[in-house]
ZAMARGU-4260 file (C-alpha; in steps of 0.2 Angstrom, whole numbers, plus 5000, padded with zeros to 4 digits):
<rodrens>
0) 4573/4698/5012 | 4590/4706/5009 | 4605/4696/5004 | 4621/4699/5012 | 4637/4692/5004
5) 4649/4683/5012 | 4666/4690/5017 | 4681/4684/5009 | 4689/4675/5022 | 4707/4677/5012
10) 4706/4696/5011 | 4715/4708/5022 | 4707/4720/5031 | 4706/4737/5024 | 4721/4747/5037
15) 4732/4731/5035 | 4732/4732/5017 | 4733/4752/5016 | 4752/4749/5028 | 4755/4736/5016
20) 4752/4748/5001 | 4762/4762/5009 | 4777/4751/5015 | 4779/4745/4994 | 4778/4762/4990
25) 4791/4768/5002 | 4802/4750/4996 | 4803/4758/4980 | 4804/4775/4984 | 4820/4768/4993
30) 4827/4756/4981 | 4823/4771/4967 | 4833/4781/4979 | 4848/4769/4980 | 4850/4766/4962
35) 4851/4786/4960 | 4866/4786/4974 | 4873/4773/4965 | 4874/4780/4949 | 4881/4797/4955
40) 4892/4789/4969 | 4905/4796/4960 | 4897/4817/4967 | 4894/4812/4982 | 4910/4816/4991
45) 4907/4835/4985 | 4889/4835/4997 | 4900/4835/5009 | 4906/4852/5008 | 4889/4857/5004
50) 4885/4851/5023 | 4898/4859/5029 | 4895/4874/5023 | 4875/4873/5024 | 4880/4873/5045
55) 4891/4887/5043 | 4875/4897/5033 | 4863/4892/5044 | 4875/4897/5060 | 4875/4915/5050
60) 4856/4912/5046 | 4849/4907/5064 | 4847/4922/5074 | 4848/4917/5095 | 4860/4906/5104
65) 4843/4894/5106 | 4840/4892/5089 | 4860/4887/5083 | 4859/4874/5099 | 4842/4868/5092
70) 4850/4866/5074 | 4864/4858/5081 | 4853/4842/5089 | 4845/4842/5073 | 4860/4841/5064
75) 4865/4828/5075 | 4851/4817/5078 | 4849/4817/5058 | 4867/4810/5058 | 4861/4798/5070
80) 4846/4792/5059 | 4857/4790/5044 | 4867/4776/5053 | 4851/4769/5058 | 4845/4767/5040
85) 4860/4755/5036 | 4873/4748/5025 | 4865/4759/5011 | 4869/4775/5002 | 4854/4785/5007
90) 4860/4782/5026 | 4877/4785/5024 | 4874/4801/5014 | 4862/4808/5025 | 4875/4804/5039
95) 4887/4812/5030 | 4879/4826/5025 | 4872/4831/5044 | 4888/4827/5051 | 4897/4840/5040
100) 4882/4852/5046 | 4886/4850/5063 | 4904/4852/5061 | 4902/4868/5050 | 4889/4877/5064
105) 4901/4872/5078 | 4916/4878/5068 | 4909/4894/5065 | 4901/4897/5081 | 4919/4893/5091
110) 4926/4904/5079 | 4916/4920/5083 | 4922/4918/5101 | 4939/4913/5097 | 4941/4928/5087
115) 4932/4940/5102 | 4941/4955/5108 | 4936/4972/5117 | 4927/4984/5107 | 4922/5001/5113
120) 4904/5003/5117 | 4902/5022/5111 | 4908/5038/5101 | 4922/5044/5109 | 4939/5057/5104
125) 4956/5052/5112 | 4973/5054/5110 | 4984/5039/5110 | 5001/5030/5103 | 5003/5015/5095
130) 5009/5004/5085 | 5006/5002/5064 | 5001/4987/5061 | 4994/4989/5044 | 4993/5003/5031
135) 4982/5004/5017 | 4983/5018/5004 | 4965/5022/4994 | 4972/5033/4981 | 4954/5036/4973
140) 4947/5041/4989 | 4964/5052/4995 | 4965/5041/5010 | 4975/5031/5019 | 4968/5020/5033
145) 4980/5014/5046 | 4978/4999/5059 | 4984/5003/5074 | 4988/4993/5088 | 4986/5006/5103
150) 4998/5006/5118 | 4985/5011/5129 | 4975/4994/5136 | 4961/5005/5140 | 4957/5004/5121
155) 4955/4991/5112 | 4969/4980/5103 | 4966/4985/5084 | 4959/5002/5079 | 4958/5008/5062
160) 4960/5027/5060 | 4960/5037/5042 | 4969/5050/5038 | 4969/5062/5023 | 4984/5057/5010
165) 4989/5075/5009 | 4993/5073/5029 | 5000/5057/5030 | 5020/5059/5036 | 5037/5050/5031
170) 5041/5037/5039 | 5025/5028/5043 | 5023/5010/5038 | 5021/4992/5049 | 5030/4994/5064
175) 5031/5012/5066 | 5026/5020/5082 | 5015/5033/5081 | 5003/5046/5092 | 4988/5056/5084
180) 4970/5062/5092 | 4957/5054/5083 | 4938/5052/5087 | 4934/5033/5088 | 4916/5024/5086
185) 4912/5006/5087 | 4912/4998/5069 | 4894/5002/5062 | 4883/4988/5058 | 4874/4989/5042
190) 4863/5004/5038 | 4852/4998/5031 | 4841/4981/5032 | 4853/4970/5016 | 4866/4981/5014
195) 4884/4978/5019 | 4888/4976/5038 | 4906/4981/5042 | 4904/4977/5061 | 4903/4957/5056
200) 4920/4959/5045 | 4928/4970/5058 | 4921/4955/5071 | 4931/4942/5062 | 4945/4954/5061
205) 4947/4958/5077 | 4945/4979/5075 | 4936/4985/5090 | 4937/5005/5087 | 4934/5014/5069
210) 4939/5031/5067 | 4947/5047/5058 | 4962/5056/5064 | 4961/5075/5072 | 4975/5085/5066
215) 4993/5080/5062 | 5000/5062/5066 | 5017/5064/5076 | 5030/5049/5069 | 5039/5044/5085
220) 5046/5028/5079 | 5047/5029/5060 | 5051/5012/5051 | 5050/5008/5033 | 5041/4994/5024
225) 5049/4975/5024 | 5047/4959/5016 | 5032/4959/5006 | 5025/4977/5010 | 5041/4984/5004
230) 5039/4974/4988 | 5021/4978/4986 | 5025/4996/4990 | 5040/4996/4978 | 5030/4989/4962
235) 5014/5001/4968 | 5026/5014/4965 | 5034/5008/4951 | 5018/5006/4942 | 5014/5022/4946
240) 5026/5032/4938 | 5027/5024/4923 | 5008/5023/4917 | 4993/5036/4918 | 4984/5039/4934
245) 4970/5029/4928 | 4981/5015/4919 | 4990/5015/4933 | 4975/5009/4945 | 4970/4995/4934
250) 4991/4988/4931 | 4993/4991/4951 | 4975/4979/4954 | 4984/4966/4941 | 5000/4967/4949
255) 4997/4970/4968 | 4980/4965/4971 | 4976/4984/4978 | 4963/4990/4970 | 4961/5004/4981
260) 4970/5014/4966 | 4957/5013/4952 | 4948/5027/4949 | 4929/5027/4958 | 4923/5031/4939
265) 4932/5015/4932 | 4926/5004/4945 | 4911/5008/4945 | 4909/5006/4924 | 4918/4990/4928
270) 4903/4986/4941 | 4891/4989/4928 | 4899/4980/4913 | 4901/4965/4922 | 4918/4965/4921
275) 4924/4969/4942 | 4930/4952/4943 | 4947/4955/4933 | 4951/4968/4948 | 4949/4957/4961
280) 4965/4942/4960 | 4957/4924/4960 | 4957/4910/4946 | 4958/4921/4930 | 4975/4929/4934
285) 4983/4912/4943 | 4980/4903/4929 | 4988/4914/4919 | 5005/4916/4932 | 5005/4898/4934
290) 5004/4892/4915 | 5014/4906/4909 | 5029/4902/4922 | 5025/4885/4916 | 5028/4889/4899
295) 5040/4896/4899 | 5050/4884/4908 | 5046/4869/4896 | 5052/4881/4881 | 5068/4885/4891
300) 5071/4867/4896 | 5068/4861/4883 | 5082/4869/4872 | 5096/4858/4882 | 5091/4841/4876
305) 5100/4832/4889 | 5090/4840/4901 | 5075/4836/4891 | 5079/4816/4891 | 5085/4815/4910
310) 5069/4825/4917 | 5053/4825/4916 | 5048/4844/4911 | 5029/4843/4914 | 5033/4842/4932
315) 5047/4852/4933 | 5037/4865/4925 | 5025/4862/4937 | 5033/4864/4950 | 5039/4882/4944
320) 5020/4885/4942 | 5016/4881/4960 | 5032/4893/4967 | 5026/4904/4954 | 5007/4904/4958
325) 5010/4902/4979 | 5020/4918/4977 | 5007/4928/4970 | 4994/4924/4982 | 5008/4931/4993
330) 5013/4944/4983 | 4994/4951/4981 | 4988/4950/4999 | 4983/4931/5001 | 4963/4937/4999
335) 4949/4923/5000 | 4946/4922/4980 | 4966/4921/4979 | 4970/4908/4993 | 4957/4898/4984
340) 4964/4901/4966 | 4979/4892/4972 | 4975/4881/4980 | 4964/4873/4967 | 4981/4878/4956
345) 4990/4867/4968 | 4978/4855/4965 | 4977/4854/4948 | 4994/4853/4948 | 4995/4838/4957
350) 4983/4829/4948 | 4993/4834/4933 | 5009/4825/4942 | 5002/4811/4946 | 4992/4807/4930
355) 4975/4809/4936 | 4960/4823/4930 | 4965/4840/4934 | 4949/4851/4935 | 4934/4842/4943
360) 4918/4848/4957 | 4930/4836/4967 | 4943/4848/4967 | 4932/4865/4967 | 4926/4857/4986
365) 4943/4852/4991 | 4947/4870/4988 | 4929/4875/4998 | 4933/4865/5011 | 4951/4872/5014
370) 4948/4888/5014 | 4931/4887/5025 | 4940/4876/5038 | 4952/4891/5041 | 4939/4906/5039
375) 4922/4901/5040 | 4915/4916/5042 | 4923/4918/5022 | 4906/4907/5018 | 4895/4925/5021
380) 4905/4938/5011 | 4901/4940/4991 | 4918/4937/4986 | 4920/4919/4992 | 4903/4915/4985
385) 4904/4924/4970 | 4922/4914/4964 | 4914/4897/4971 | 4898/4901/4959 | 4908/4905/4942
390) 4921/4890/4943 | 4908/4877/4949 | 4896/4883/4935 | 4912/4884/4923 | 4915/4865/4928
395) 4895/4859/4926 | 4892/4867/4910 | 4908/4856/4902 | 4904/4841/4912 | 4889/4841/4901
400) 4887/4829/4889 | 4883/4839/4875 | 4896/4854/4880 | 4908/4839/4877 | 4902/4833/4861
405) 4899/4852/4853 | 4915/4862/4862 | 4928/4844/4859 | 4942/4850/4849 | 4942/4839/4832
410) 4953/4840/4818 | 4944/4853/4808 | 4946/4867/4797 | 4951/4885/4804 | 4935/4893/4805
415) 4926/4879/4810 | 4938/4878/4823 | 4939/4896/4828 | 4918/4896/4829 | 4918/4881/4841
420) 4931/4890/4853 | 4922/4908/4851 | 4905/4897/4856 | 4914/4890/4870 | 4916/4906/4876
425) 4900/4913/4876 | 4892/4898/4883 | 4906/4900/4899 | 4900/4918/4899 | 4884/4915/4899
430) 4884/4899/4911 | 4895/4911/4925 | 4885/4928/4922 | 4868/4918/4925 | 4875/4909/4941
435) 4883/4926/4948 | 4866/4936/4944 | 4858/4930/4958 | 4872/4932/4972 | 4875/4952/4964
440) 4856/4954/4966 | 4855/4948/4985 | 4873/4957/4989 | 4874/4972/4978 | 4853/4974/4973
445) 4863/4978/4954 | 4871/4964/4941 | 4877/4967/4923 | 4867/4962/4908 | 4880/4963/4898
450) 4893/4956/4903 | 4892/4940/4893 | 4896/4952/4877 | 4911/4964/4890 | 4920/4948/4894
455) 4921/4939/4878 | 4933/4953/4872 | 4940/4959/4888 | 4944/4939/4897 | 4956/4938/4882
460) 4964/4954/4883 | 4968/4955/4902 | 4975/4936/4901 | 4985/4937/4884 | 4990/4954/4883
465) 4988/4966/4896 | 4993/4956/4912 | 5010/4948/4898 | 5013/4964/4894 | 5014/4973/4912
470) 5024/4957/4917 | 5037/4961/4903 | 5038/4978/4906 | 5043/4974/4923 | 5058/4962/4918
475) 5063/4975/4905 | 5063/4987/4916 | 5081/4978/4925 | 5089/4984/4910 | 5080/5000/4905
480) 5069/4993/4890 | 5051/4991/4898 | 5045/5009/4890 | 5042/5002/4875 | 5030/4986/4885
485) 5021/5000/4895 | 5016/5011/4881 | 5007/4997/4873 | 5000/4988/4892 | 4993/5008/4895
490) 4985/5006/4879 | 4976/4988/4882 | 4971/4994/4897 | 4963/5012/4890 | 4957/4999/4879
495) 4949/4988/4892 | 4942/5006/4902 | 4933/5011/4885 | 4925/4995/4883 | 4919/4995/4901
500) 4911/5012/4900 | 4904/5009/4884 | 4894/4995/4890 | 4891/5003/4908 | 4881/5018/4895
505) 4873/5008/4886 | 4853/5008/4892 | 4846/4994/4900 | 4866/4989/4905 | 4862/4985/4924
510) 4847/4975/4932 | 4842/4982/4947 | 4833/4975/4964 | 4830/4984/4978 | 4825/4969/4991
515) 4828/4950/4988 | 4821/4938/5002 | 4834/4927/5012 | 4821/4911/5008 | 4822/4918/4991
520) 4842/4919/4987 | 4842/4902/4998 | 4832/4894/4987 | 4843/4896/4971 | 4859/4894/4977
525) 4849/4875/4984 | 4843/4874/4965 | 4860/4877/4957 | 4869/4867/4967 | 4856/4853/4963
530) 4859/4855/4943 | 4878/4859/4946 | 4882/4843/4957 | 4875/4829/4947 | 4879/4820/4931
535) 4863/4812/4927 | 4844/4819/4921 | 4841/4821/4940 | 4851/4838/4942 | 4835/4846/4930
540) 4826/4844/4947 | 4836/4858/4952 | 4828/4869/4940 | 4811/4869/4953 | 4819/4880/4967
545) 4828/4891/4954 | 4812/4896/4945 | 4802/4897/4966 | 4815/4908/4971 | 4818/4916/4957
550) 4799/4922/4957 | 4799/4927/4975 | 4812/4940/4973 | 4804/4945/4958 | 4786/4947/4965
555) 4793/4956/4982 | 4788/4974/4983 | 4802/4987/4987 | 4802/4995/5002 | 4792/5013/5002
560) 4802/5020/5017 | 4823/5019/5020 | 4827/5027/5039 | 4846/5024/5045 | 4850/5019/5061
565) 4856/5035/5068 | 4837/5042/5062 | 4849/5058/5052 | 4845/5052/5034 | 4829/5044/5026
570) 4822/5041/5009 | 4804/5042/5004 | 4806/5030/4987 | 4791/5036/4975 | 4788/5028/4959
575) 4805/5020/4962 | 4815/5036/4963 | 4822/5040/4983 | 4818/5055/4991 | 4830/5061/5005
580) 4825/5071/5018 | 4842/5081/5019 | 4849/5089/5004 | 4868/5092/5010 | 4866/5071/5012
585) 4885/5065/5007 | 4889/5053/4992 | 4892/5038/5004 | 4871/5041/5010 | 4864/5044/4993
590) 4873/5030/4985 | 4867/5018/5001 | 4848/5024/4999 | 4850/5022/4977 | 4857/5004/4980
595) 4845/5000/4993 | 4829/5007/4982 | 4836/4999/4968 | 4837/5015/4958 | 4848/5017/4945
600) 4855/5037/4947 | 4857/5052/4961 | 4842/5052/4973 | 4832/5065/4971 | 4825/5078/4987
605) 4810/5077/4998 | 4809/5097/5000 | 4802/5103/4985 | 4788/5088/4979 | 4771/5089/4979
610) 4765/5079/4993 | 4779/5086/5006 | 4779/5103/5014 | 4797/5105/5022 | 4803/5118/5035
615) 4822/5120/5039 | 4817/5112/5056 | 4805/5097/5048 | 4796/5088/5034 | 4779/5082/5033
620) 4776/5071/5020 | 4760/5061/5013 | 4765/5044/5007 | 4752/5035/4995 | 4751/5015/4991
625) 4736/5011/4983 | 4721/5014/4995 | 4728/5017/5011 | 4738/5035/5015 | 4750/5038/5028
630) 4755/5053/5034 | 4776/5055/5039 | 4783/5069/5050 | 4804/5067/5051 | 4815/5081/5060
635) 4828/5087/5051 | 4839/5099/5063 | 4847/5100/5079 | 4837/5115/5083 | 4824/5113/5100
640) 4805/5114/5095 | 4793/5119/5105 | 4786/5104/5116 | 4769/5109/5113 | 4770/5110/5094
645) 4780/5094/5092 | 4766/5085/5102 | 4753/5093/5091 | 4761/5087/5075 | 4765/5068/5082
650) 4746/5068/5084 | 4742/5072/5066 | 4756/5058/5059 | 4757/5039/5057 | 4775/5041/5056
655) 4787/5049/5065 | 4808/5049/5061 | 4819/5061/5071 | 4838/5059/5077 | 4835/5066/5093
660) 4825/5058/5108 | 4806/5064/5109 | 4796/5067/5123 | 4784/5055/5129 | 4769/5066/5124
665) 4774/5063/5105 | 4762/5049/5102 | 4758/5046/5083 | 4746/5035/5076 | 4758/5021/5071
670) 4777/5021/5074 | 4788/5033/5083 | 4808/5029/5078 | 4815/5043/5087 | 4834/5041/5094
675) 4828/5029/5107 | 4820/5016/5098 | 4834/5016/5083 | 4845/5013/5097 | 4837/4997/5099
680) 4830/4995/5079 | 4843/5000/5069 | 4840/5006/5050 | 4822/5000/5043 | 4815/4995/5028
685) 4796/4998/5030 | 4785/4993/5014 | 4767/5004/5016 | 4751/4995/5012 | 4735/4987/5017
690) 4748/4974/5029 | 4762/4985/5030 | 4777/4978/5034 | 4796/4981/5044 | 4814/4973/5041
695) 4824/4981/5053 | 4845/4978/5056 | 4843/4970/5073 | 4831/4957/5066 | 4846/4953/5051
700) 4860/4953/5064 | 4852/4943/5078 | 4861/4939/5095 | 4877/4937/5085 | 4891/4943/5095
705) 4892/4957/5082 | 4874/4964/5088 | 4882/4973/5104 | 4888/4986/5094 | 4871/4990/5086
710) 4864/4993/5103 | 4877/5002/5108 | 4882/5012/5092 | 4866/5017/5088
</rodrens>
């Protein structure tokens, strides 16, 4: 007979107890989680900002009206839960954190309609006057671009026409009326999926028309500049007649914050060398105004001793400093990375006045927060992201414990001394090249290698030298002694140009991609914000999402077929080198479908290559990834061809490209992206394979208000 044991009347049953195991494991997961918090209260207040701007991202991220309302109630009911959690960190943060990510998405969203004006709808040629609102001379192009404010309310409010330099008139600058026949278009969207979309900017800006002038610009009301234009004007000038064309660009960038004077050759070796951020004004060149003025005044100050007793100079020289620092903001065009420079200057000023530690993440997110309450839509753009990234990293890596203990000063010897500080520099280098590689990647598809090595020598000689030395020069120049000061600034600065296009020669200077996943690039900037924020060993977390991002945009295959939205211009990319279909293609087109491909060179030509057979009319091209083969038929003239013959050779492709609308009998076997569908598409990235894939513009700009102009633009 089988024995049954009895049942222990004192045990729980087996579901009671597995909720009883799971509710101590969540207990400590929570108490875990509020020790954590507790010990890095002190970062919280930044994971604010971070909210914020995470509503702002997703607002640009999200692509219909549904899914930014949807986001929204998240947002919301997350703030919600956080409140319901308690009295304890985790809830509180969590509130915090959704609240700012429903304030950001709302911000940014009210802001695209707040900005909204009229645009024009399609290409059109007219003649109109107006008003100068804004002139802007690219010396390395020949141009001069123009924002006009036309007279005519059949247009729309703010148009921006180029003209040649060689045919631009006396007597043109803000506030002169003018008339000229230009032919306008809507502001083109991006040409390609990941490349840079103008018609967002212009959006934010409030330009509704794009466009080049037609013949000779009558000046009916001519005006000269004022204020600050006149001054920026004067010292452009200035600076121009007393250097070399190409010094001259570099000092006018330093000086005006106009770098539409450097030479295309230059920028682009500074591009490649990793040294493009000492053109663009931001916390590099404020510091050095603001601690320079601020020098300068304790060591005058200071030689009266009663003044010296009565005041205190540290905040009288800070003050100078902020006059000093607000005014070049002004004085160079108040631009994102500028605005922010100063006011994180102010800032740290005031922490300085009143006693308190100057430079902190606290004060990079106040800065954040100021700048993104007033333009949100700055969140999107490179240059916002890209100062944010190298101070914050800047700030981390000497939070650090053992950046403190290693970089300290100490009363040494020195060369001991001098290799601490030359260590300290290369590990700043280092720390602001790795957390800006991934932003150039995702924006640019290109980022120096070397620029650790470019900007130990050339940080030092644009702040101690070249940008002292211009800034003399100019004071000299009251009293006729600056020629002496510009001789030696033009040779820094020759100096600074060889050193740039040294390392933009050098092999294996740029690292190239041609696509990066928005998951991908979303991912890291998640991870580095992780391992930037924190103090304790919990930030290595943030190391995780770094490394999974990092490999999906390593392992995601570029694309095997570039077509623009207007359908003129394509590139085959074999064996990672482009192929265009048209061989009179412009510079602007060949350097869109190199960037894009992420080819480092000149595209190459379809016509000519042994799987294409080319006509003056067509191209027929046979494109091979691993097993699979398609065959790619693309127009390439306005010529007519014969309905019969098109319809014939439709048949035979998988692929047909053409700028013109074809008949309905043109049926390949795969996808026809004539003038029509582009219309509604835009440029495509397609990558060919056993599950081919296509990233097209509309499905990267969404229903933003922005999208109108790619479906009616073309």
């Amino acid at each position: 007979m089988q024995r049954t044991s009895a049942p222990n009347i004192g045990e729980a049953p087996l579901p009671q107890r597995a909720r009883g195991l799971w509710k101590t494991r969540i207990s400590a997961l929570h108490e875990g989680l509020e020790k954590f918090l507790e010990a890095e209260r002190a970062q919280l207040p930044p994971w604010f900002v971070v909210g914020f701007g995470s509503g702002i991202a997703a607002w640009f991220a999200l692509d219909t009206e549904v899914e930014w309302r949807a986001f929204l109630c998240l947002a919301a009911a997350s703030c919600l839960v956080g409140l319901a959690l308690g009295q304890g960190r985790a809830g509180r943060a969590l509130a915090w954190f959704a609240l700012a990510a429903t304030i950001g998405c709302a911000l940014v969203w009210a802001r695209s309609a707040w900005v909204a004006l009229p645009r024009i709808d399609r290409p059109k040629v007219v003649e109109f006057a107006g008003r100068v609102e804004l002139v802007d001379h690219l010396a390395a192009r020949d141009t001069v671009r123009l924002l006009l404010k036309p007279d005519d309310p059949a247009l729309p409010p703010n148009v921006r026409v180029s003209i040649d330099e060689d045919k631009f008139p006396v007597g043109i600058a803000p506030g002169a009326g003018v008339r000229l026949r230009a032919r306008l278009a809507p502001p083109p969207p991006m040409a390609l999926p990941g490349t840079y979309g103008f018609a967002r900017d212009a959006w934010f800006k409030g330009i509704g028309a794009v466009g080049k002038a037609l013949g000779p610009i009558s000046v009916i009301e001519p005006a000269s500049p004022k204020g600050l234009d006149r001054i920026r004007t004067r010292l452009r000038t200035h600076v121009a007649e007393r250097l070399p064309e190409r010094s001259a660009g570099i000092a006018i960038a330093l000086a005006t914050g106009d770098q539409n004077a450097v030479d295309e050759d230059d920028a682009d070796a500074m591009r490649r060398s990793g040294l493009t951020h000492l053109l663009s004004v931001s916390g590099l060149h404020i510091a050095a105004v603001v601690a320079f003025a601020m020098l300068l005044t304790i060591k005058l100050l200071a030689l009266s001793e009663r003044l010296a007793l009565r005041f205190n100079l540290v905040l009288v020289a800070a003050a100078v400093g902020a006059a000093a620092g607000v005014g070049y903001t002004l004085l160079t065009g108040a631009q994102v990375p500028t605005v922010r420079s100063c006011v994180a200057a102010l800032l740290v000023l005031a922490g300085i006045a009143l006693g308190r530690e100057a430079i902190s993440i606290r004060l990079i997110a106040t800065g954040a927060l100021i700048v993104l309450a007033f333009r949100p839509e700055a969140l999107a753009g490179p240059s916002f992201q890209m100062s944010f990234a190298a101070v914050t990293a800047i700030v981390a890596l000497h939070s650090t414990r053992w950046a403190r203990q290693l970089l300290q000063r100490r009363d040494e010897g020195i060369i001991a001394r001098t290799g601490r500080a030359l260590l300290g520099i290369v590990a700043t280098g280092l720390a602001v090249e790795i957390a800006l590689m991934p932003l150039a990647l995702f924006h640019f598809h290109r980022s120096g290698l070397y620029g650790v090595a470019a900007n130990i020598v050339a940080i030092p000689l644009t702040t101690f030298v070249i940008m002292p030395l211009e800034a003399g020069a100019l004071l000299l120049d009251a009293i006729g002694l600056g020629k002496p000061l510009w001789l030696l600034c033009g040779a820094a600065i020759d100096g600074l140009l060889a050193l740039a296009q040294t390392v933009a020669s050098t092999r294996g200077a740029v690292a190239l991609m041609p696509s990066m996943p928005a998951w991908a690039f979303a991912a890291m900037v998640a991870g580095g914000l992780w391992l930037c924020l924190w103090t304790t060993r919990a930030r290595l977390i943030g190391l995780a999402p770094i490394a999974l991002g990092a490999t999906g945009a390593l392992l995601t295959p570029a694309p095997d077929l570039l077509i623009t939205g207007d359908g003129r211009h394509l590139a085959v990319v074999e064996g990672g080198t482009p192929l265009i279909l048209r061989d009179r293609a412009g510079d602007y087109v060949r350097s869109l479908f190199a960037e894009a491909s992420g080819f480092d060179g000149d595209p190459d030509i379809l016509d000519g290559q042994a799987a294409s057979d080319c006509s003056h009319d067509a191209c027929v091209a046979l494109l091979k990834k691993g097993t699979s083969e398609w065959r790619l038929l693309a127009t390439r003239s306005s010529t007519r061809i014969d309905w019969a013959a098109i319809t014939r050779a439709c048949a035979y492709a998988d692929i047909v490209v053409s700028d013109r609308r074809l008949p309905r009998g043109c049926v390949p076997r795969w996808l026809k992206l004539d003038a029509q569908a582009l219309k509604r598409t835009g440029g495509l990235a397609i990558t060919l394979g056993d599950r081919p894939r296509v990233e097209t513009v509309a499905e990267r700009v969404g229903a933003h208000p922005w999208s109108q102009l790619l479906s009616s633009g073309g």
